[in-house]
N, C-alpha and C positions, 0 to 999 in steps of 0.2 A: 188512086191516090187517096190516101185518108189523112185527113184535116180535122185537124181540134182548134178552137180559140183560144188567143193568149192575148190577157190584156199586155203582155210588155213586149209582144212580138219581135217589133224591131230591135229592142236590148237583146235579146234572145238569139235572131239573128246578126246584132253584131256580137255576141260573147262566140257565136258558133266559127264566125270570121277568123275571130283571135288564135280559138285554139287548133282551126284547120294552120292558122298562118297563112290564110288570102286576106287579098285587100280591096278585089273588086267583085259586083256584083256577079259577074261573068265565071268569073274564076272560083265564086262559091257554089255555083249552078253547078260547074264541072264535077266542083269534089264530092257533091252532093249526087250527081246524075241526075240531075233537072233541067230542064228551061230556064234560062233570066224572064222569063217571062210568069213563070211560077213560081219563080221570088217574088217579084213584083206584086202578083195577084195576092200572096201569102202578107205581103206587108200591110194591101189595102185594104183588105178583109179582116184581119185580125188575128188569121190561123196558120197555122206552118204543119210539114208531112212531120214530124216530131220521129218516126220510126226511121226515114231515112237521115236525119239530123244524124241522131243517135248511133246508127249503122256505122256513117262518117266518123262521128267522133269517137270512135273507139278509143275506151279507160278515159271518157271524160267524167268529171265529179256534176251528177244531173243536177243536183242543190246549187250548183256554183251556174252552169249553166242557166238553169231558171231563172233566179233571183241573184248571180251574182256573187253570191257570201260564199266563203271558205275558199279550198284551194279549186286550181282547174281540173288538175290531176285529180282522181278517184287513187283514194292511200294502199298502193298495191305493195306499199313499204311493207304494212303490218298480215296481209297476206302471206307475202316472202317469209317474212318471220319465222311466222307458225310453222311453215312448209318446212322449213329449214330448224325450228327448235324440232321437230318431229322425225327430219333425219338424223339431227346430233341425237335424238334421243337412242331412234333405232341401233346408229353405229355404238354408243356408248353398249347399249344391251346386249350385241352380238360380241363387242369387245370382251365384258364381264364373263359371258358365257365361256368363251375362248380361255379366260384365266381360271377359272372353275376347274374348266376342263384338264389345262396343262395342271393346277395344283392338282386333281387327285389321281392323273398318273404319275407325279411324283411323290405325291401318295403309298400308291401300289407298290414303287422301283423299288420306296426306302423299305417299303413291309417286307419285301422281295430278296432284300438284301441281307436284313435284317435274320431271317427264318435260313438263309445260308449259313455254315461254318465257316469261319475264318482261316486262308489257306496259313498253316503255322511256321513258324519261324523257321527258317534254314531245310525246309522242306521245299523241292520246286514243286507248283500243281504242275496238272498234264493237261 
């Protein structure tokens, strides 16, 4: 088990409470895979396993964690974003291409048609 010091430990552990959604000491030991008993030593001491916190809180925001400020959630909004302006881009590219494409075979039909003789008047073709 590896322990680092934090002077706000116990904010730290209860911010970890909040965003597991437990309320008792017991029941954060669970989420976490620990002893109450190494909460307890974590509280007295000053230090907490920080890697298993973090394991636990998965997409928690670590700044808000630590010290509190900003949101809880880590902004997996502006991740999505990107991921999602980066497909619209793709689709739109492959779209474009596809119209490219349809324009210059109808390109070709009109050149095609174009370079034919017109079947003439009161004449059937065969």
């Amino acid at each position: 088990m590896s322990t680092e010091k934090y002077h706000n430990c116990e904010e730290i552990i209860a911010r970890t409470k909040i965003f597991l959604n437990v309320h008792t000491g017991k029941d954060l030991a669970v989420a976490l895979g620990v002893s109450e008993n190494a909460i307890s030593t974590w509280k007295k001491r000053g230090t907490l396993d920080m890697g298993k916190i973090l394991l636990a809180c998965e997409g928690v925001n670590q700044e808000w964690l630590l010290t509190g400020k900003g949101e809880a959630l880590k902004s997996v909004i502006s991740n999505n974003l990107e991921e999602t302006d980066e497909m619209i881009k793709q689709e739109l590219i492959e779209a474009y291409r596809k119209i490219v494409e349809r324009d210059e075979r109808i390109f070709e039909l009109e050149r095609e048609l174009r370079g034919k003789p017109r079947p003439s008047k009161g004449k059937k073709a065969n």
